[in-house]
N, C-alpha and C positions, 0 to 999 in steps of 0.2 A: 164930114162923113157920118151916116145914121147905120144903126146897128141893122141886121138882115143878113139875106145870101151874099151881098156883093161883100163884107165885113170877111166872112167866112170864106171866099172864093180867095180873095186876097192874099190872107194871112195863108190857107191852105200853099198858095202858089209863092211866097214868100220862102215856108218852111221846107218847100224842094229845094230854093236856089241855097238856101243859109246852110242845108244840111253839110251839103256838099264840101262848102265854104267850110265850114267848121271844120270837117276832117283833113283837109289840106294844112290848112292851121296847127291841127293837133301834131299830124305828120311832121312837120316842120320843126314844130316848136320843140315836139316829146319823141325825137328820132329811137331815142330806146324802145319804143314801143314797134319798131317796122314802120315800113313803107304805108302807102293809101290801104284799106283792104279790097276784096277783091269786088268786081262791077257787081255783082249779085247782092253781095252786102253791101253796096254803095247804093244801090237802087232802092234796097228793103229801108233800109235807115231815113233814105230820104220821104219814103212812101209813108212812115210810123210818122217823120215826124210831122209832115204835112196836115197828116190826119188829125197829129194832136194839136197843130195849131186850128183847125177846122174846129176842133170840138173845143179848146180856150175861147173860140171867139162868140160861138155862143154859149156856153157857158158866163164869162164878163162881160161880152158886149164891146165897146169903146170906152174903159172905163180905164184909171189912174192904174189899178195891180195888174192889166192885160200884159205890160211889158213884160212883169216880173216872172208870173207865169210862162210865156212865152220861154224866155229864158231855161228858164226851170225845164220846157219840155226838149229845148236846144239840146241841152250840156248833158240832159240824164238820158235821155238816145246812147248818147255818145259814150256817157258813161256805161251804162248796162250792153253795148256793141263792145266796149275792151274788156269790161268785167266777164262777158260769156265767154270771149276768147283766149282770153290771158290771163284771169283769173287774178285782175291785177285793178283797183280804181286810183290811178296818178293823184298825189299829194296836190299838182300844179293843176287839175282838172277841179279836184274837190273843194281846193280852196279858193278857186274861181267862183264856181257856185256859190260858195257862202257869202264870197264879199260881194259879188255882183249881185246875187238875189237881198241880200241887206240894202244896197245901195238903192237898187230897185225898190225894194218896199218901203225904205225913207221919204225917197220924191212918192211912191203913191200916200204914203201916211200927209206930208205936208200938203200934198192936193186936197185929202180930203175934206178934213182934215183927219186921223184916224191914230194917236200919236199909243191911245190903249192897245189897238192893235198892235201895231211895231213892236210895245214892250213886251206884252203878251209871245210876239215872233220869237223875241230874243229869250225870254222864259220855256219856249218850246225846244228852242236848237238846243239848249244848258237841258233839260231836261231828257230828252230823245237820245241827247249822247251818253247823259251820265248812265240812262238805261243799259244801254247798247254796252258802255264800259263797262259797267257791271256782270250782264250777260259775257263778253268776251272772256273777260279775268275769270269766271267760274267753269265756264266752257269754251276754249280756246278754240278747239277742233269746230266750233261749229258757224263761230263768227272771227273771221281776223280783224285785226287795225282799221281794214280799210272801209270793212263795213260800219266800224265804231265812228270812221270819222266821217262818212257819210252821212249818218245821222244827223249830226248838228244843221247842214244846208239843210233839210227833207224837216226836220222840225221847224226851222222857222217859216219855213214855208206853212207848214200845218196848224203853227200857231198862231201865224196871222189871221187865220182861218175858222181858229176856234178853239179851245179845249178838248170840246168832243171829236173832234179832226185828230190830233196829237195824238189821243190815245185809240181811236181806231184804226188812224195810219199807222201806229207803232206796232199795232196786232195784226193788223191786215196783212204785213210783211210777213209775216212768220206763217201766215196761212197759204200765202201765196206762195210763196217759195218751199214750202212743202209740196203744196200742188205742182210745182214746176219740177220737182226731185223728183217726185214719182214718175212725171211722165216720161226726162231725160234717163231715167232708170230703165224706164218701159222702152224707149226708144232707142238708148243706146249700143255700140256695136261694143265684142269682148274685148277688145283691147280697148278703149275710151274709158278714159277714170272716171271714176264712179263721183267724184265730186262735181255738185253743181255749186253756181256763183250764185249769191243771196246781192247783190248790187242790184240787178234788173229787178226783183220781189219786191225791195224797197221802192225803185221809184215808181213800177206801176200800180204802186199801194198807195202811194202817198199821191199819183195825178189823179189815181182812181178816186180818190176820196175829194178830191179838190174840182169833180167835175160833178158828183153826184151826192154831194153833202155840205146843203148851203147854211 
């Protein structure tokens, strides 16, 4: 298989059927969290993620880290789809991401070979979290746990990436999810709490940056 549309046509039409697959999975496995949600969100989730498998593939190409990515764009859908509803990111979801995107970026570091990289990853997830701990413990009300331990997957991923990835994905968050509080501010009806979830800011800070900062 050679990199191009047919690459991207693919993986696009891949990331509808898995979306799917994923939430069935989740439903099953994580019944605390409710049933499927509902066909409108089943459709949009799967439409986000197709597209970001569309934009991974030219972004990598056919290359050793496309799985890992991939992955990345699977789980954090999914996660940023119960973080906006529930206001909730599952220990058994986050911790998924971590070991699976680790695993994933081993077999791509051994391909490459690229072994600076991986350590680098593993330097970024310890670093993105201790931040994020940090921030939580001084300001509780504005980050919880969940998004403390979300950091660690989202760093390594950033640090496979780069240095300069790690720390503009770790800013990028906080800008974006501002930008996202104002608008759900702006948009909100009077009964609707006023809290937005910072889970979805993190990951489309950290794909944003993995798609547009090489």
């Amino acid at each position: 298989m050679t990199d191009g549309p047919g690459l991207l046509l693919l993986l696009a039409v891949l990331g509808l059927m898995l979306s799917p697959a994923a939430e069935l999975m989740i439903a099953r496995t994580l019944p605390r969290l409710g049933s499927l949600p509902a066909r409108k969100v089943r459709i949009t989730t799967a439409m986000v993620t197709a597209l970001l498998f569309g934009l991974l593939a030219w972004r990598f190409g056919f290359s050793p880290e496309l799985p890992a990515f991939l992955f990345l764009a699977l789980l954090g859908v999914q996660l940023s789809r119960i973080d906006f509803t529930l206001h909730l990111l599952p220990n058994p979801l986050v911790v998924t991401l971590l070991g699976g995107g680790f695993l994933l970026l081993l077999i791509s570091s051994a391909l490459t070979p690229g072994w600076v990289d991986l350590l680098r990853a593993l330097a970024g997830g310890a670093i993105l979290f201790a931040g994020y701990l940090i921030l939580g413990l001084i300001s509780p009300g504005s980050l919880g746990m969940g998004d403390v331990k979300l950091a660690a997957p989202l760093g390594l991923y950033l640090g496979y990436l780069g240095w300069g990835q790690v720390l503009l994905g770790g800013l990028l968050g906080f800008v974006v999810g501002g930008v996202l509080t104002v608008l759900m501010l702006r948009l909100r009806r009077a009964d609707t709490p006023a809290e937005t979830a910072h889970g979805p800011a993190m990951v489309a800070a950290a794909l944003g940056v993995a798609f547009f900062m090489n």
